[in-house]
N, C-alpha and C positions, 0 to 999 in steps of 0.2 A: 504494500500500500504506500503511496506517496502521498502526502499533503503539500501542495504549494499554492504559490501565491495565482488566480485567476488572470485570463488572458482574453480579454474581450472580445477579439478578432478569433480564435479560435475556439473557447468556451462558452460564450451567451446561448446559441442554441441549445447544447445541451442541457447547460444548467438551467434554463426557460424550461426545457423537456422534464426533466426530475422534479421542478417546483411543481410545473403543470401535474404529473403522476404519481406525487408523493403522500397525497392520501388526506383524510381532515388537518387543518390546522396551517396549511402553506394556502395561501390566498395570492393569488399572481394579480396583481391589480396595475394602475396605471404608473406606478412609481418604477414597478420594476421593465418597462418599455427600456426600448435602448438606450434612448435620449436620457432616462432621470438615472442609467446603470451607469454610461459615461459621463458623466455630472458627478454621481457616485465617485467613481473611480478618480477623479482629478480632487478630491477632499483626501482620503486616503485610501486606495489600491492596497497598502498591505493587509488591507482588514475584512479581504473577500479573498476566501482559502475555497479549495476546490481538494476532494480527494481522488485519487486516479487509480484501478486498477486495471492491470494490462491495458493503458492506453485509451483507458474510459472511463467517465467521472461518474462515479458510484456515491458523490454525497460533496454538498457544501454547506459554506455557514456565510453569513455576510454583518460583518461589525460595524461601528459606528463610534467616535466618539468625537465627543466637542469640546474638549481642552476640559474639561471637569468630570464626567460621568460617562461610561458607554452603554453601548446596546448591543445586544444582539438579534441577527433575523433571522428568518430563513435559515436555520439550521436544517438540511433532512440527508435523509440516507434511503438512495435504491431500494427497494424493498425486499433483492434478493441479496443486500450484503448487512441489512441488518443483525443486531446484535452479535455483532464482530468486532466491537468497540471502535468502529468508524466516527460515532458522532461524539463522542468521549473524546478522539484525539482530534477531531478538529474544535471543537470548544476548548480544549486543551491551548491546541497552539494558538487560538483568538485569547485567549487569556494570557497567554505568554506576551503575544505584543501588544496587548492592551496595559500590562504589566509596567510595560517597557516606555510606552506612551504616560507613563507618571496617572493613569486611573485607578482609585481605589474599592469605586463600586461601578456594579454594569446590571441591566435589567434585558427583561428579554417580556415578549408579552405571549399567551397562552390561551386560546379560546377554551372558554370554560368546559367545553366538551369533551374535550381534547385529553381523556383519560391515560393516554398512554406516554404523551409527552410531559403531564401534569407527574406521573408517578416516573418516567426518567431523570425532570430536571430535581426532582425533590429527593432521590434517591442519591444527586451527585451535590448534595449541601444547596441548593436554592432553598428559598424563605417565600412561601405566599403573601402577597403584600394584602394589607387590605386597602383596596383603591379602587377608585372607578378610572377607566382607562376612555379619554377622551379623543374624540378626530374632527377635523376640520379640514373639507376641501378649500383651499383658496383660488383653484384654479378651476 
């Protein structure tokens, strides 16, 4: 298994294709179109990892942070390489460079239905907030 850094020009399709087929809980909405992923990518590219095996990406996570707090999104994993500890080591390595970026806390959000990501992140030390999680289109 490799973990590295994402490649826009070679990776977008697929990893579009994985969010698209990755089951409850990955929402492909208008953010992640090309235009708002290379926008993405020009804030910080280190913080959209891709895992590869034999030459095909079997899971990603995509970070975020703003000089104070991160996030994370889009974590998923192929559903034939799960529980292989693929989404372990790529939240792993997002932690490492979110680390490294001087963050000391990072959130991630979870649809409430979402029982099986709710009982993965809570099994590797997340905390359920209690919060209402708010959105606004501006565009």
């Amino acid at each position: 298994m490799n973990i590295r850094q994402f490649n826009f020009n070679t990776d977008y399709a697929s990893v579009i294709h994985l969010w698209e087929t990755a089951g409850p809980g990955i929402h492909v909405g208008r953010s992640d179109s090309p235009q708002e992923i290379a926008k993405k990518l020009q804030r910080d590219p280190d913080l959209f990892l891709v895992a590869e095996s034999e030459q095909k990406i079997v899971g990603s996570v995509l970070g975020g942070f703003d000089g104070r707090r991160g996030i994370m999104y889009h974590l998923a994993v192929h559903s034939d390489f799960r529980s292989q500890g693929i989404g372990e080591m790529l939240m792993s390595e997002l932690e490492d460079i979110l680390r490294t970026k001087g963050c000391i806390r990072y959130y991630l959000l979870v649809t409430v239905d979402n029982d099986s990501a709710i009982d993965f992140y809570e099994k590797r030390g997340w905390n359920r907030l209690n919060l209402y999680a708010y959105g606004k289109d501006l565009v």
